[in-house]
C-alpha positions in Angstrom: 49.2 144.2 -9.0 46.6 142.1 -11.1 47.6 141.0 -14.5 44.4 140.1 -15.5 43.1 142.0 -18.7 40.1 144.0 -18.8 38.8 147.5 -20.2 37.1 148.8 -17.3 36.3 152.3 -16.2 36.2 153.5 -13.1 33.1 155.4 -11.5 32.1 156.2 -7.9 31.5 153.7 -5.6 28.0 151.8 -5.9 25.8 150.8 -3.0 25.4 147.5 -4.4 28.4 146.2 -3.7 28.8 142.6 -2.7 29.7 142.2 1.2 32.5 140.6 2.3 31.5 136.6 2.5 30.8 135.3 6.0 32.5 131.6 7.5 31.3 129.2 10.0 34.9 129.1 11.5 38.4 130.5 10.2 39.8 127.4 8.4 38.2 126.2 5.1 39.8 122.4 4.1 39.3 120.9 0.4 41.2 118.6 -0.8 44.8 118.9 -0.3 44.0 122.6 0.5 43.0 124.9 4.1 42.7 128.2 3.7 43.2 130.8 6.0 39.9 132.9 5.9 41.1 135.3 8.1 44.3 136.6 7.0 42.9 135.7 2.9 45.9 132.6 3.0 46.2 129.6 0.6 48.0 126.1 1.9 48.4 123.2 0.2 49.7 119.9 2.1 50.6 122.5 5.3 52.7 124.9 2.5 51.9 128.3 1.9 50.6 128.7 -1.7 50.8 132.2 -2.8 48.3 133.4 -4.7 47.1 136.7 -6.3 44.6 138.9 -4.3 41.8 138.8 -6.9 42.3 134.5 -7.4 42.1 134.9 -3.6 38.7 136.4 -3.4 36.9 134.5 -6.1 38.1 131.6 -3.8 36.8 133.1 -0.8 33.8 133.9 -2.8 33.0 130.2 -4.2 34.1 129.0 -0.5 31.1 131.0 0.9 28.8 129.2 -1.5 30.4 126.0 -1.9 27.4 123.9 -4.2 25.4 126.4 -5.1 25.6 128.3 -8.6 27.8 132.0 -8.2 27.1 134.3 -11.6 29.6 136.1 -13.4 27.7 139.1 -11.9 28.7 138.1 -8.4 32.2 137.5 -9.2 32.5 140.6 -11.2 30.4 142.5 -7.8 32.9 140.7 -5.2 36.0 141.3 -7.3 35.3 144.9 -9.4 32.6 146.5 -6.9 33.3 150.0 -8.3 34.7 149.4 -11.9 32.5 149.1 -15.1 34.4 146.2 -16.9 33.3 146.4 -20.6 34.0 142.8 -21.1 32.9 140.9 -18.2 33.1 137.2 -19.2 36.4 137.6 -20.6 37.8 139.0 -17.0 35.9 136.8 -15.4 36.9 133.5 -17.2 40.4 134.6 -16.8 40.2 134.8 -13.0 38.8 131.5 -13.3 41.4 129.8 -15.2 44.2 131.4 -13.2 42.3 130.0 -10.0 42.0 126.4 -11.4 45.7 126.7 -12.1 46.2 127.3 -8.5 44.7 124.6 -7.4 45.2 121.9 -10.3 42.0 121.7 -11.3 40.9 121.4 -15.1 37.3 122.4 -16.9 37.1 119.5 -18.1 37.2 117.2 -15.5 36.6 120.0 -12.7 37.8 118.5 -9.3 36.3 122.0 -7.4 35.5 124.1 -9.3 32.7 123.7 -12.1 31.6 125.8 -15.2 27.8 126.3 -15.0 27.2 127.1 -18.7 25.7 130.4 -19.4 25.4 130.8 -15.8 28.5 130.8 -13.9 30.4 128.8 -11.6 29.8 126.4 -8.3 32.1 124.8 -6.0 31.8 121.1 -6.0 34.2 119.8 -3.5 33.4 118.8 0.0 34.4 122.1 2.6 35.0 121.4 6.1 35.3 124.6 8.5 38.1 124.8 11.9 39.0 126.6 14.2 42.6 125.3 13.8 44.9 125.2 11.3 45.2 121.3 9.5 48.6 119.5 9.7 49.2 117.0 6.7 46.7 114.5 6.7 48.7 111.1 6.9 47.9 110.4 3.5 49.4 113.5 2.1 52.5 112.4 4.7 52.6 109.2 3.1 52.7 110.6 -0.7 55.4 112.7 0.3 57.4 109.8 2.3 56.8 107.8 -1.3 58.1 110.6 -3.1 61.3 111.2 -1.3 62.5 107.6 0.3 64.1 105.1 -2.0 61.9 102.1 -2.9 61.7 99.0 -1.1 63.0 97.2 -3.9 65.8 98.7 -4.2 68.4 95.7 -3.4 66.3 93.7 -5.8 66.6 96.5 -8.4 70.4 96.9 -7.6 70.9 93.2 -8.0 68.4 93.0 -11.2 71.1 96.0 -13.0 74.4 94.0 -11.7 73.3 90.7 -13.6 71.9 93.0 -16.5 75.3 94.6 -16.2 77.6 91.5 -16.2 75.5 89.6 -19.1 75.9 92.2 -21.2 79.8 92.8 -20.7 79.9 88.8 -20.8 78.7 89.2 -24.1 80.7 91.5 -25.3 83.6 89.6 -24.1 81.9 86.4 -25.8 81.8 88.1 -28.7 85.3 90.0 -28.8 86.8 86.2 -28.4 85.2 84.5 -31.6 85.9 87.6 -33.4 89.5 87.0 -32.3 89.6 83.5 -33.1 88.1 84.1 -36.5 91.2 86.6 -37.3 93.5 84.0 -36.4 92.2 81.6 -38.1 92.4 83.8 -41.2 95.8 85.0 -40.1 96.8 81.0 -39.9 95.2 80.1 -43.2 96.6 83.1 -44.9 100.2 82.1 -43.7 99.8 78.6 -44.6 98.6 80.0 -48.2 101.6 82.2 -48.6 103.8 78.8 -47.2 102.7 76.7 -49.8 103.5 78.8 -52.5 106.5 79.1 -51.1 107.2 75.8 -50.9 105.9 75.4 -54.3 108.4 78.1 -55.8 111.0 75.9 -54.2 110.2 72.8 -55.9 109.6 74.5 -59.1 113.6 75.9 -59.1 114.8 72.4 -57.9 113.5 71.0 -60.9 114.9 73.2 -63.0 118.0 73.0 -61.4 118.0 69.0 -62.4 117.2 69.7 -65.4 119.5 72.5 -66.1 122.5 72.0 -63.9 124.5 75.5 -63.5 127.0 75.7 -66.0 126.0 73.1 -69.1 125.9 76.2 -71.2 122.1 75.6 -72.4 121.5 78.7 -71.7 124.1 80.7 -73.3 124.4 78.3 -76.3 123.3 79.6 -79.8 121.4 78.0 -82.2 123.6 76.7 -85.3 122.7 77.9 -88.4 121.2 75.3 -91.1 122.4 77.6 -93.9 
């Protein structure tokens, strides 16, 4: 069922209905695309794309008349033959940008398919007709082998992250060993500090100890009194 939004209403069928567009052959290529003009099928790069039914015939549609200018009259015709849509453009320019979804393709810098202003729309891309269906063209088989097989480069990458690897836990190493020998070093000149007070405590009581030999009594003598 089509999503696209519309207010339509439905009346008998008209005699002015568009025709079913007529091909050279049953294959129509563009691009990276072949469709399948018999059985109304999208590929892309010999995969089935699957599309909605009404995308499918403004393709068709466009295909027919592949560089010339299609109105919004015709689309509506080929694609609404015997519904009254009460706002045609906006149906219409949805279609449009479903279908250039499908296909990649931007309004901007249309690739196939290009906004006539005020007119309508025109196929711009080269269409080639078969009888056959197209396999991948070698350079589509060459994208994909890009895509999915490792680059050439890849001993040369492999060896570029080793060496990126080692420097950098080389210098981490480098940098754990000075940070090492700068806490000895404190750790040495700390010890050294605490070792010459030490010593100098030691001095300090041998002196004292000259002065004052243990048990002179200087320091449990009391002072006479001058009175």
């Amino acid at each position: 069922m089509s999503t696209l939004p519309s207010t339509i209403v439905q009346h008998e069928p008209s005699a002015n209905a568009a025709a079913p567009p007529a091909f050279a052959a049953r294959y129509a290529s563009f691009g990276r695309f072949q469709a399948d003009l018999e059985r109304e099928e999208l590929y892309q790069d010999g995969q089935r794309v699957k599309v909605q039914a009404k995308l499918l015939q403004a393709l068709l549609l466009l295909l027919s008349r592949a560089g010339e200018v299609v109105t919004r009259e015709e689309v509506r015709r080929q694609l609404w033959p015997d519904t009254f849509l009460a706002n045609l453009d906006a149906n219409v320019n949805t279609t449009m940008n479903k279908l250039r979804q499908v296909l990649g393709d931007s309004p901007e810098n249309p690739v196939y398919i290009e906004t006539i202003p005020r007119r309508g729309y025109s196929f711009i891309a080269r269409v080639e007709y078969s009888s056959v269906l197209r396999t991948p063209s070698a350079e589509g088989a060459k994208t994909i082998l890009k895509a999915s097989a490792p680059p050439r480069n890849f001993g040369a990458a492999w060896t570029g992250k080793y060496v990126r690897t080692f420097l950098r836990a080389a210098s981490l190493l480098l940098a754990g060993m000075i940070l090492g020998a700068l806490l000895a070093f404190v750790w040495f000149f700390a010890q050294a500090k605490n070792q010459r007070s030490a010593n100098g405590l030691k001095v300090s009581a041998s002196l004292i100890e000259r002065e004052f030999p243990r048990g002179s009594g200087y320091t449990n003598q009391t002072p006479l009194s001058t009175y």
